[in-house]
C-alpha positions as CSV (number, residue, x, y, z in Angstrom):
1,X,43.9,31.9,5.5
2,X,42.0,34.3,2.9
3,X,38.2,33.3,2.8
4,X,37.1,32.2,-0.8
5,X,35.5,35.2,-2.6
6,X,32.1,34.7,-4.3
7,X,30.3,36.9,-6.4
8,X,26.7,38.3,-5.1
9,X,24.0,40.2,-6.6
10,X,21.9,42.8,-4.6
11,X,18.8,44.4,-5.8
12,X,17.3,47.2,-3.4
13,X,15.0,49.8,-3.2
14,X,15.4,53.1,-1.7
15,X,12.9,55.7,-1.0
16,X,11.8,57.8,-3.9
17,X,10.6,60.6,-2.0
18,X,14.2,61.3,-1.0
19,X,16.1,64.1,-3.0
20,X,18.9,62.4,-5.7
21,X,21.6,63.9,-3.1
22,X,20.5,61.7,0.2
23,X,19.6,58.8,-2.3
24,X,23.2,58.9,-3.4
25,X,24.1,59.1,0.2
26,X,22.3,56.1,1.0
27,X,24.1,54.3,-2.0
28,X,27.0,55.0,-0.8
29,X,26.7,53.5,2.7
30,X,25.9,50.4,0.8
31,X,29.1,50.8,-0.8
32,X,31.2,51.6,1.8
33,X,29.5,48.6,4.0
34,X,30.8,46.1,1.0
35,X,34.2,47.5,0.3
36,X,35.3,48.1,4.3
37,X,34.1,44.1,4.5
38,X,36.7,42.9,2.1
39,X,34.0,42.7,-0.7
40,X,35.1,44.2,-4.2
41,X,32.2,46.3,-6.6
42,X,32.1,44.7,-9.6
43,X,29.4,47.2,-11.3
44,X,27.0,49.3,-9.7
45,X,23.7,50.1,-12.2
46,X,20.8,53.0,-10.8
47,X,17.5,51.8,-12.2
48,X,16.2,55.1,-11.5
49,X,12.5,55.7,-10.0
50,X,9.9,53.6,-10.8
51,X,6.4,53.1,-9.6
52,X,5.3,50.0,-7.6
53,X,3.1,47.4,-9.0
54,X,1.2,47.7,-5.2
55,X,1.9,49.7,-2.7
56,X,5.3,48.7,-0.3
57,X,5.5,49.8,3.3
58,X,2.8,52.8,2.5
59,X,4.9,53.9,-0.7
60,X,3.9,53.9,-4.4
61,X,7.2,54.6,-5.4
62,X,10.9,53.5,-5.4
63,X,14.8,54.4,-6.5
64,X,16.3,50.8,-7.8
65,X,19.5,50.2,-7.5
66,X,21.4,46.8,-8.8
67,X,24.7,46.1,-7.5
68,X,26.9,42.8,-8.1
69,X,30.0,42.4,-5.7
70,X,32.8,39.6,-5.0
71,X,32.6,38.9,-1.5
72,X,33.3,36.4,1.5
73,X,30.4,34.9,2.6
74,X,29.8,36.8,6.0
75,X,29.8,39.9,4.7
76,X,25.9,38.7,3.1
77,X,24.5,39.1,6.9
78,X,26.4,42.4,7.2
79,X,24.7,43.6,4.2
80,X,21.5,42.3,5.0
81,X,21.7,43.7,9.0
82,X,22.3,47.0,7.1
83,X,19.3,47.4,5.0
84,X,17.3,46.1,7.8
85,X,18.5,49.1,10.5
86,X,18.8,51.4,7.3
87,X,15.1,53.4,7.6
88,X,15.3,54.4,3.9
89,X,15.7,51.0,1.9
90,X,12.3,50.0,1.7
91,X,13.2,46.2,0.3
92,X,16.5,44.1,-0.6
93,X,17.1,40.9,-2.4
94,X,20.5,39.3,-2.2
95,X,21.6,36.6,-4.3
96,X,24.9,34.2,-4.6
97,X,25.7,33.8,-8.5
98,X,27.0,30.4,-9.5
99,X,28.4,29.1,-12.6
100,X,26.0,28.7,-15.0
101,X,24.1,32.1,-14.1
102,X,27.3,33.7,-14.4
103,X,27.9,32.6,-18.0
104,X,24.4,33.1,-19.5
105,X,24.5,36.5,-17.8
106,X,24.8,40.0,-19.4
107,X,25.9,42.6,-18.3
108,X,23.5,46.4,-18.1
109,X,26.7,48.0,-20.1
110,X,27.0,45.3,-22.5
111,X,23.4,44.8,-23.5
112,X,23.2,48.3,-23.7
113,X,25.9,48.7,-26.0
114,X,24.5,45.4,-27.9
115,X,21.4,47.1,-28.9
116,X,23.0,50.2,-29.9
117,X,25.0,48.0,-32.2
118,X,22.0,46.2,-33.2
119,X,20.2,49.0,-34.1
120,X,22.9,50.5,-36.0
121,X,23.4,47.5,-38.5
122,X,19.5,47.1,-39.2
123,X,18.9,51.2,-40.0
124,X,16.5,51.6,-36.9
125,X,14.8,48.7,-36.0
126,X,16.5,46.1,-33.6
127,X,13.8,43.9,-34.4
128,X,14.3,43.6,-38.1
129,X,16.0,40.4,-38.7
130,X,16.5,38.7,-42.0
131,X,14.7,35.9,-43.6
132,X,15.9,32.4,-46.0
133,X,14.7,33.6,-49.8
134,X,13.5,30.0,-50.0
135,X,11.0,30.4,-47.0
136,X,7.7,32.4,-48.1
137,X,6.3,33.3,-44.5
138,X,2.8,33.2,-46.4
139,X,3.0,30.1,-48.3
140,X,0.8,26.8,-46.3
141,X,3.0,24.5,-44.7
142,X,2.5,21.1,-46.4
143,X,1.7,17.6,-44.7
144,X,5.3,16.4,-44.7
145,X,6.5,19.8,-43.4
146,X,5.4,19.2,-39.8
C-alpha cells in the first residue's frame, strides 16, 4: 500500500565560506537524500549568499537554498537526521504545505516572470498603477465620504 504523498517545503543554509563547487555538492546530497526516499523535487530555488542579521553558529554569512518536494511523511525525519549529521548546513526549517498555503502561494519562477511582465506593460516602473479620473488624490475627503 503506497504511502499518501504530501508536499514539503525546506529552507536551509549552507556554509558561505565553502567554494560554489562543494556548496553544490552539499545540495546535491540533499537531493539525492529526497529522491532515493520516494520524494519527488518539485522546484529547487539558490537564494544565493547573504549575510546574517546576527551571527549563527560563529558565521556571519550563509548560501540559502529553498527547496519544495512531494513526499511521504517519514522521509521529514530522514531529512532532518541529515542536516543534523551534515557539518556544513548551518540551519534548516521544514514545513508541510496544506491547502490553502498551497493556493495563495507563488511560485520564485512565476513571480519572477510576473514582474518582468509588469514592468514591461507600465514602461519601467512596476509600481506605476493607474488611477479613476473621477478621484483627485489631492482633493479633501468630505464628511459623508468616510
Amino acid at each position: 500500500m503506497a504511502q499518501k504523498q504530501q508536499i514539503y517545503e525546506t529552507t536551509f543554509i549552507v556554509n558561505a565560506s565553502l567554494d560554489d563547487a562543494q556548496i553544490d555538492a552539499v545540495i546535491e546530497k540533499v537531493k539525492e537524500v529526497i529522491t532515493k526516499h520516494n520524494g519527488e523535487i518539485m522546484e529547487l530555488v539558490k537564494w544565493g549568499r547573504k549575510r546574517f542579521a546576527f551571527p549563527i553558529k560563529k558565521k556571519n554569512n550563509g548560501f540559502y537554498v529553498v527547496c519544495e518536494f512531494k513526499s511521504p511523511g517519514d522521509l521529514v525525519a530522514r531529512l532532518e537526521r541529515h542536516f543534523i549529521l551534515e557539518e556544513n548546513i548551518i540551519r534548516f526549517l521544514i514545513i508541510a504545505l496544506d491547502k490553502k498555503s498551497l493556493q495563495a502561494r507563488i511560485s520564485g519562477n512565476d513571480l519572477l516572470k510576473q514582474v518582468t511582465s509588469t514592468t514591461s506593460s507600465t514602461s519601467g516602473s512596476p509600481l506605476i498603477t493607474s488611477q479613476s479620473d473621477d478621484l483627485d488624490p489631492i482633493a479633501p475627503l468630505s464628511q459623508n465620504e468616510f
